[in-house]
Phi, psi and omega in degrees: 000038193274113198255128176319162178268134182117354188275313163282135162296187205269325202286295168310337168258354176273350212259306183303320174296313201306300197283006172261322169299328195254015156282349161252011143306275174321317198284293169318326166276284215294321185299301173331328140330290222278293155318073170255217178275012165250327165316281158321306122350329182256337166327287168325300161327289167319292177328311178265005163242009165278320151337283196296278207335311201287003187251354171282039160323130201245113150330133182226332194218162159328075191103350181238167168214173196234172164199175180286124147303334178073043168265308188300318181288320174301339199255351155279345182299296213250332180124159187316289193331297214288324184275001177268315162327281124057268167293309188281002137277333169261009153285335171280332167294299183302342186262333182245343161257337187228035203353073157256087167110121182314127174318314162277359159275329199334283180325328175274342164282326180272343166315289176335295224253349183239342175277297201278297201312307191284251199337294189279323166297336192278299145340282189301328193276290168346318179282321180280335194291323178301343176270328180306105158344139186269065137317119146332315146325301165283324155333312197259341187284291175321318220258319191284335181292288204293323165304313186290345185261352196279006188255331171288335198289325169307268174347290181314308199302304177291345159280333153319321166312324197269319178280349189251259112038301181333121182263030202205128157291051168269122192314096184324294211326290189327301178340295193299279218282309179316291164330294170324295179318271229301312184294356157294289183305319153310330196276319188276012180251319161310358170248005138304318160304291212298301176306320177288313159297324176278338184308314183288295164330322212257358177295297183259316161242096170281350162322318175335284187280125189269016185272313188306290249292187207004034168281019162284147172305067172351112193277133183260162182252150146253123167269083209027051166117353179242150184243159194225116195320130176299156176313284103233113176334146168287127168295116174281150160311130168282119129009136171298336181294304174346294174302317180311299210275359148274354169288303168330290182318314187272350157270332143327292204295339165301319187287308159344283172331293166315296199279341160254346155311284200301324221241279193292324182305332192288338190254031123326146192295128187262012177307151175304174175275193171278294183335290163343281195288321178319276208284008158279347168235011160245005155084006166319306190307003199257008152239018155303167205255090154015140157271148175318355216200029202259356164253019165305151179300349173219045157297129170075002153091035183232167189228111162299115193124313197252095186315318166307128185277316202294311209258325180326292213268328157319320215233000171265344173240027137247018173274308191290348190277299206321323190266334160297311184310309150344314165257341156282311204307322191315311181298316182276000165279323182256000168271007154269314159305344169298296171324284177316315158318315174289003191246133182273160143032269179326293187284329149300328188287289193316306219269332171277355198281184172243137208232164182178120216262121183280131132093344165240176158244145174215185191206143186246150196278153176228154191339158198005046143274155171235159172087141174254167189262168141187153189232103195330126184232000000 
């Protein structure tokens, strides 16, 4: 859904930069929450494996095909903030190495695909995991939904845009049922990805995920007859194996990256995306734009020069996982060193002390327990 320069005016698309400039302005103070020592390291990650996935076009329909948007996967891994942040490196990255999705679109790209998708999947998984039994299960079931409504939930946004914007004298209706259908049919192969990648993470590190956290069961007290949440466990320290098995998930999820970018990609659908085909048969298309950067040397996802298609778009996509993990990881470094910078004294003092209940006990719950405890005081 990357959308070309020309599709949009130029007043509708400075109106998109604005709202992009300040959803990642927010998204950079709220990732600093979000980007602790499990978190940060995987950031980076996502971001280049939202890449590599995104060079796999998938058949969805007769003549058209789909790939992943990421926002419901970034934003259940790392968190909303940290997943719009996410996207929007790897749409600045597809726009400036590999012009893919227009320079003056950007801003409409990162709404679409990094704004809309991350706010409504994050908002819908959220709603389900609380109606869900607190399950490892209901997390990747919540997670399968939410990819999924979040891609037509795109497909809208850019037709609004397009009703607003549009440089082509095309019928919205027509747009909208174009859009919609097909991308309702892409959303079930994004959620299929987006459920099997977090199902695997949580498999091995449900830490990982920040989607997973505070699904433990609240230990209740009875306090002269009523009962009342127990205090909250002082958090342990992660174990070294622990550390151990996040250097693995993350040197997996790299290699992962690499071979399907490098590798898996060359047998990718060569059919238009839904955008693709949407505007080529309602006729949107007919005042795109040349992209700014289209001589670039890794245009069209090829290494310039390399006569071979196999080893060309292999070796443009494993430049693009490098240099994405690379630049996000920069970026989530330092707006986690921004944070540690920002934290006083104080505020370090307070998170370290210890609390402590005269006369109970608690035990703290893990990820599907059901039923509440409680202890007599």
């Amino acid at each position: 859904m990357h959308v070309p320069d020309g599709f949009i005016n130029a007043p509708t698309s400075a109106a998109t930069g604005v709202i992009a400039a300040g959803a990642i302005a927010v998204s950079l103070r709220g990732a600093r929450r979000e980007l602790d020592e499990r978190t940060a390291p995987l950031a980076g990650l996502v971001a280049a494996f939202i890449f590599a996935v995104q060079m796999l076009n998938f058949p969805v329909a007769a003549g058209t095909s789909g790939h992943l948007l990421g926002g419901a996967l970034a934003a259940i891994l790392v968190g909303p903030y940290t997943g719009v942040l996410c996207v929007s490196v790897v749409l600045l990255m597809q726009g400036i190495l590999f012009a893919d999705g227009g320079l003056t679109a950007l801003g409409v790209n990162i709404t679409n695909m990094a704004i809309v998708t991350t706010v409504v999947a994050y908002a819908l998984f959220r709603g389900l995991v609380k109606v869900l039994p607190r399950t490892r299960r209901s997390v990747t079931a919540a997670a399968f939904v939410a990819a999924l409504v979040s891609v037509p939930a795109a497909a809208l946004a850019f037709t609004l845009m397009y009703a607003i914007g549009g440089t082509t004298d095309v019928s919205i209706g027509k747009v909208a049922t174009a859009m919609i259908g097909v991308h309702v049919l892409i959303g079930i192969g994004e959620a299929v990805i987006t459920a099997l990648t977090v199902g695997a993470v949580i498999a091995v590190r449900p830490d990982l995920v920040y989607g997973a956290r505070g699904l433990t069961q609240k230990l209740k007290l009875r306090v002269n007859g009523e009962l009342v949440d127990a205090p909250d466990a002082e958090p342990e320290p992660v174990p070294a194996a622990a550390r151990t098995s996040h250097r693995k998930v993350w040197a997996a999820g790299l290699v992962a990256s690499l071979v399907l970018a490098g590798f898996v990609s060359f047998y990718a659908s060569a059919n238009p995306d839904g955008l693709e085909k949407v505007a080529a048969d309602h006729g949107i298309d007919k005042k795109a734009e040349e992209h700014a950067v289209a001589g670039s040397p890794l245009a069209d996802y090829g290494v310039e020069d390399v006569d071979d298609a196999r080893l060309s778009g292999g070796l443009a996509g494993v430049i693009g996982v490098g240099v994405t993990v690379v630049a996000g990881t920069g970026v989530f470094w330092a707006v986690r060193r921004r944070r540690t910078d920002d934290t006083s004294p104080s505020e370090t003092s307070s998170t370290t002390g210890t609390s402590s209940t005269t006369g109970t006990t608690s035990t703290t719950g893990t990820t599907g327990t059901t039923g509440t405890t409680s202890t007599s005081v």
